[in-house]
C-alpha atoms as an extended CHARMM CRD file, in Angstrom:
* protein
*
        87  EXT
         1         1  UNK       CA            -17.3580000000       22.5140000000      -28.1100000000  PROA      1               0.0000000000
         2         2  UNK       CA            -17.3740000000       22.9000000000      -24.2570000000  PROA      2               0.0000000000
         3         3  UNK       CA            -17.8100000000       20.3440000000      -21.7050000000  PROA      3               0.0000000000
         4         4  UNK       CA            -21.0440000000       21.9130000000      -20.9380000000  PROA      4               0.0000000000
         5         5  UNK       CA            -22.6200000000       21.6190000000      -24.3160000000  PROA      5               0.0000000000
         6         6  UNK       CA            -21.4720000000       18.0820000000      -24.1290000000  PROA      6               0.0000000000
         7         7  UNK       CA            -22.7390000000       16.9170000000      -20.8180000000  PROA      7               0.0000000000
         8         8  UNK       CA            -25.8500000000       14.8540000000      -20.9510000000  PROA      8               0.0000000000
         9         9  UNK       CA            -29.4110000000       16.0300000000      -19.6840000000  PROA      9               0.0000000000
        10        10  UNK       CA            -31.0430000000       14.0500000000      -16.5070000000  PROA      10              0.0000000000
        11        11  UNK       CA            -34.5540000000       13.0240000000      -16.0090000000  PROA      11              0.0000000000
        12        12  UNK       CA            -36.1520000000       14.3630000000      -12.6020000000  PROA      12              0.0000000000
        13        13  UNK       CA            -35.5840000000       10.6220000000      -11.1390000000  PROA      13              0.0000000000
        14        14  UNK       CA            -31.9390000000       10.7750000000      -11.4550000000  PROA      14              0.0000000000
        15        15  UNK       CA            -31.7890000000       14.7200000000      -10.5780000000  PROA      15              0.0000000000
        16        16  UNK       CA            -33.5710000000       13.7420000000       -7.4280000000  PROA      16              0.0000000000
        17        17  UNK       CA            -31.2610000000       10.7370000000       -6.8190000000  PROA      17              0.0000000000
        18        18  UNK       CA            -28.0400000000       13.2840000000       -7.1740000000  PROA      18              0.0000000000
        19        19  UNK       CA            -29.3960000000       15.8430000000       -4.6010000000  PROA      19              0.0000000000
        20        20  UNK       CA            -31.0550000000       12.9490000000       -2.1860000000  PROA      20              0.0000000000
        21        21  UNK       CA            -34.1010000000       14.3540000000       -3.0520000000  PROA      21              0.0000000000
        22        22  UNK       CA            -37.9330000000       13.0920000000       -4.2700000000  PROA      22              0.0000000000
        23        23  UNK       CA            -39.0680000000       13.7770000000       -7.6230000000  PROA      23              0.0000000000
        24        24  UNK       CA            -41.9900000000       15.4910000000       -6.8610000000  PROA      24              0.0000000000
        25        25  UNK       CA            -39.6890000000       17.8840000000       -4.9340000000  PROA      25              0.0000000000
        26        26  UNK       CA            -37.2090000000       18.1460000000       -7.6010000000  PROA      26              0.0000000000
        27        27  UNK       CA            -40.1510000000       18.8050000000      -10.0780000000  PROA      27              0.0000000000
        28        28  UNK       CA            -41.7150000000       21.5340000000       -7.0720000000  PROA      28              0.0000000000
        29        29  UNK       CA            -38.5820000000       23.3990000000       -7.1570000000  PROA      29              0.0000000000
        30        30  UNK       CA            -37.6630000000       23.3170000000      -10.7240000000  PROA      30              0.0000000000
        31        31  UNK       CA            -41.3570000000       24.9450000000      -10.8430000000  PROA      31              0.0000000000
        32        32  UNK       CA            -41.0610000000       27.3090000000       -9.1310000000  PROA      32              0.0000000000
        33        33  UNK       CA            -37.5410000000       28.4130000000      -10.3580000000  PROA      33              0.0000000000
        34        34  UNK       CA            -35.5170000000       28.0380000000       -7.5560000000  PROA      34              0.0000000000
        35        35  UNK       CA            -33.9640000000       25.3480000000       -9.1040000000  PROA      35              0.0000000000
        36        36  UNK       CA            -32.3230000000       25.1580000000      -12.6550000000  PROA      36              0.0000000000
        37        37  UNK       CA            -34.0640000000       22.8050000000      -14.7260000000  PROA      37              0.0000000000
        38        38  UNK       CA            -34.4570000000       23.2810000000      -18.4900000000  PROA      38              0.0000000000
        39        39  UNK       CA            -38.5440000000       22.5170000000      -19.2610000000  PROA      39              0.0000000000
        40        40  UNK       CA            -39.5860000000       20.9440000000      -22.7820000000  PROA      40              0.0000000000
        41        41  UNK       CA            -42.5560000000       21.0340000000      -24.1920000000  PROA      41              0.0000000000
        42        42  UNK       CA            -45.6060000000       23.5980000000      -23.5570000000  PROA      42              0.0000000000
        43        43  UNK       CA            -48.4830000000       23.6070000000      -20.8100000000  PROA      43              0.0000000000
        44        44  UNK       CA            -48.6700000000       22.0340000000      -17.8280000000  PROA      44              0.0000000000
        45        45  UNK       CA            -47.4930000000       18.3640000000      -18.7790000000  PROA      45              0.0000000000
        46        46  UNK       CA            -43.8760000000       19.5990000000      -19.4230000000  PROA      46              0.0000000000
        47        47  UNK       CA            -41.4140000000       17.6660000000      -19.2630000000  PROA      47              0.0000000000
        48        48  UNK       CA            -38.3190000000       18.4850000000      -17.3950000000  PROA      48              0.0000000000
        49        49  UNK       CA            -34.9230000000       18.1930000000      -18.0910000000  PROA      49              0.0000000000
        50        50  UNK       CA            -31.6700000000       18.7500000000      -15.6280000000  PROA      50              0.0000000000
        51        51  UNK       CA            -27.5300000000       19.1070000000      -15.5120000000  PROA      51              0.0000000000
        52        52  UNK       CA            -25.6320000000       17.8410000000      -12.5600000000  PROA      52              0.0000000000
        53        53  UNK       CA            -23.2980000000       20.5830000000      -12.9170000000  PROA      53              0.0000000000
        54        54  UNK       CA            -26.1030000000       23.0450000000      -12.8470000000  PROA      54              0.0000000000
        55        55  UNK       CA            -27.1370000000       21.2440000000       -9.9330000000  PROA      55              0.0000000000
        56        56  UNK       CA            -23.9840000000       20.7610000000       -7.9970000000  PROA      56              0.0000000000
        57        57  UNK       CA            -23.7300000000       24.7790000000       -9.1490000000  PROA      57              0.0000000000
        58        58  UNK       CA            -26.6690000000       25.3460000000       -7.3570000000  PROA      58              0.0000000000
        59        59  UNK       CA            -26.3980000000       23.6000000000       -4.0860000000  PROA      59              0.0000000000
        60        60  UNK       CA            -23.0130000000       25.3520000000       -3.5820000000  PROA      60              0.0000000000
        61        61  UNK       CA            -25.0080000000       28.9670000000       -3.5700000000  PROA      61              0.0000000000
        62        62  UNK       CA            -27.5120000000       27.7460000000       -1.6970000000  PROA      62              0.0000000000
        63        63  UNK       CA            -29.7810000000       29.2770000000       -4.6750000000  PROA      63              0.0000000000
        64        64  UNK       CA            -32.6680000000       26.6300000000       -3.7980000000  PROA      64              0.0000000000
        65        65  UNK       CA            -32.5070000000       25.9820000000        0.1940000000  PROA      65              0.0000000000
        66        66  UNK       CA            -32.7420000000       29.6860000000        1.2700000000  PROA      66              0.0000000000
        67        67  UNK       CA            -33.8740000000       29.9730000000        4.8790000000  PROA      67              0.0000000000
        68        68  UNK       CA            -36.3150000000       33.0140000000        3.6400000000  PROA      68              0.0000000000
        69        69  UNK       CA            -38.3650000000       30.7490000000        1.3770000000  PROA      69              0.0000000000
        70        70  UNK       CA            -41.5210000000       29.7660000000        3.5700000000  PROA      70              0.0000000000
        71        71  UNK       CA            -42.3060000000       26.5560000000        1.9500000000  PROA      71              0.0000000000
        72        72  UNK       CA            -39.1920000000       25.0470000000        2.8660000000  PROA      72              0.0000000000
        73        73  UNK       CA            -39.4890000000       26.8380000000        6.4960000000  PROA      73              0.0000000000
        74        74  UNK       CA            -42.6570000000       24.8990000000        6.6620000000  PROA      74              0.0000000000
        75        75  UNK       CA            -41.9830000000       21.4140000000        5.5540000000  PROA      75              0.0000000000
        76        76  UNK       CA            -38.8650000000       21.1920000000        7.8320000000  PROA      76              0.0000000000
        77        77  UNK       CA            -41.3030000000       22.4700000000       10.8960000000  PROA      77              0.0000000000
        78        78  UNK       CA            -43.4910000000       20.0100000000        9.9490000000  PROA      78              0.0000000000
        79        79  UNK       CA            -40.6140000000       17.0740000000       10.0010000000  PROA      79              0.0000000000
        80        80  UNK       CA            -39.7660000000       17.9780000000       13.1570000000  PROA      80              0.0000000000
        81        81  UNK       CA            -42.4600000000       18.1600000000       14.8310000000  PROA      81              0.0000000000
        82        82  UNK       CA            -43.6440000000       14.7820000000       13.4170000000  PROA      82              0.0000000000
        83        83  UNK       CA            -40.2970000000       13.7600000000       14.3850000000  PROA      83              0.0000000000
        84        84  UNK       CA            -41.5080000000       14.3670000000       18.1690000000  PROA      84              0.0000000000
        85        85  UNK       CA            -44.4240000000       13.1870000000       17.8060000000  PROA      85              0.0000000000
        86        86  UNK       CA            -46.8200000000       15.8330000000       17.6690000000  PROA      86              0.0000000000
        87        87  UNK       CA            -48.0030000000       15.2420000000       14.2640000000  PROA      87              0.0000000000
C-alpha cells in the first residue's frame, strides 16, 4: 500500500481549517471542481470528502485561485471595496 491509499479523508470543516478557508467556500469550490474533493453519496445533499495532500497539491498549482475565474475576481472586489468603505 501507498501513503496515499493510507492517508485519512477530511470533512469540509477541517479542509477549510487547512486552507484558512470557510466551509461554505470549501464546499463552493469543491462544487464547482476547481477544487479536489471526493463527493459521496448521490443528489444534491452529498456529502463531501477531502485529502490534505490533494489540497496542499492544489494550492501549489494554483488549480483553484486562478485570476481568470470571475467569482473569485468578484468576491475579492467586493472585500476591498468594503474594506474602504464603500460597501
Amino acid at each position: 500500500m501507498t501513503s496515499e491509499a493510507l492517508e485519512r479523508f477530511v470533512d469540509a470543516d477541517e479542509a477549510a481549517t487547512f486552507l484558512s478557508l470557510t466551509r461554505r467556500r470549501i464546499l463552493e469550490l469543491a462544487r464547482a471542481a476547481k477544487l479536489p474533493g471526493h463527493p459521496i453519496g448521490e443528489g444534491t445533499r452529498r456529502v463531501w470528502r477531502f485529502r490534505l495532500s490533494e489540497l496542499a497539491n492544489a494550492l501549489t498549482k494554483n488549480v483553484f485561485t486562478s485570476q481568470h475565474d470571475a467569482g473569485i475576481r468578484k468576491r475579492a472586489g467586493t472585500r476591498h471595496r468594503a474594506a474602504l468603505g464603500a460597501v
